[in-house]
Each structure stands twice: as structure tokens, then as C-alpha cells.
N, C-alpha and C positions, 0 to 999 in steps of 0.2 A: 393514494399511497405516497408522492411525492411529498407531502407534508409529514409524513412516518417517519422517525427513527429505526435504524438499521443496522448491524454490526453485519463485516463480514470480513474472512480473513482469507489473505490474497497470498498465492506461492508462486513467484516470477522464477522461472526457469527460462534456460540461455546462457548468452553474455553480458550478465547483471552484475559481477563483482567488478572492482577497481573500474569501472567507467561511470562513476558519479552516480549512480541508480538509485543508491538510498537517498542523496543529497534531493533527487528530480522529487521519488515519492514525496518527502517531507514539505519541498517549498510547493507543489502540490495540492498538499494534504491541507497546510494553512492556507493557502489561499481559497479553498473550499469551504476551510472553517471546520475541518473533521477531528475528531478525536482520535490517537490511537499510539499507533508505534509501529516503524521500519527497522529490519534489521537480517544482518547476512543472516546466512545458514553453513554451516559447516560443509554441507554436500553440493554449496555451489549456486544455492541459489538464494533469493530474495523475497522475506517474510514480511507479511503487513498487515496490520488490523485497522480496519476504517471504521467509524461509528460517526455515525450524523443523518441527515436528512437523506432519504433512498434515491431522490436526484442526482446529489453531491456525492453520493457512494458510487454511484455507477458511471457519475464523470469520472470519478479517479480512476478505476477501473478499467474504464475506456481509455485513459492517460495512460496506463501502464502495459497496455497497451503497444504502444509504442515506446515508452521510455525517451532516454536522454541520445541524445544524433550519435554518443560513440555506443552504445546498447544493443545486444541482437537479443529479441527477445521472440523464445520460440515457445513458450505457453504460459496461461496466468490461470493457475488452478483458483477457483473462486468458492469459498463455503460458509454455511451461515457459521456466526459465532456468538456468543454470549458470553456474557460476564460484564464488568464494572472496571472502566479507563479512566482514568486523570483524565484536565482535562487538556485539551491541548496537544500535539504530537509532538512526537521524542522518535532519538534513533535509543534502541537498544543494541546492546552487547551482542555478539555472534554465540550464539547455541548451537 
């Protein structure tokens, strides 16, 4: 499975906005080498879709976890997802 491709889309709930948490995901995200996009949510929390190797999906994962030192993060709803990313990760716009 480690060698698999994997999408999965991550809902960081907590103290995720204004304390760099999308900037963490992102440098993150590339240094894994994943595809996808971070970005707010209007109700507070913090959206992200990971696609790459089921390894590298589940270090991020585990990364956000804990997030960036100023971050309280009090759950990471985790689910599978599908569909077709650019490649490379991006912040998106707040929805």
C-alpha cells in the first residue's frame, strides 16, 4: 500500500486560523511532494486535500496533527476523496 496513490481530504478544527496553519500545511505538503490545496473555512476551520503516495498522505496527516507552535488543534476529521488535482499544492480562497 505504501507505493499507492491516495487522496484524502483533511478538516483541521481548533485554533487553526491567523496562526500560520495553512502556510505549515503547504511547506508541509511540498516537502512530501503531495498534490492538493489548503485553505480556511468560513466556520473556523482548516480544509486540505492531500493526494500522493499513502506514506506521505498519512505523514501529513500525522503533521497536522499537531500543526505550527502558535496552533491548538482539537481534531483532523480525515476522508477519502476523489477527483483530479494540478499538480503541486496551492492555498485556495476561504469558502
Amino acid at each position: 500500500m505504501a507505493d499507492e496513490n491516495i487522496a484524502r481530504r483533511l478538516v483541521i478544527s481548533g485554533r487553526v486560523q491567523g496562526v500560520g496553519f495553512r502556510a505549515f500545511v503547504h511547506g508541509q505538503a511540498e516537502k512530501l511532494e503531495l498534490d492538493g490545496f489548503v485553505r480556511n473555512r468560513k466556520d473556523g476551520t482548516v480544509e486540505a486535500l492531500a493526494v500522493g503516495m499513502a506514506e506521505k498522505v498519512e505523514a501529513l496527516i500525522a503533521r497536522c496533527h499537531e500543526g505550527p507552535p502558535s496552533a491548538r488543534v482539537e481534531a483532523v476529521e480525515v476522508s477519502d476523496a476523489q477527483g483530479i488535482v494540478d499538480k503541486g499544492f496551492r492555498h485556495l480562497p476561504t469558502v
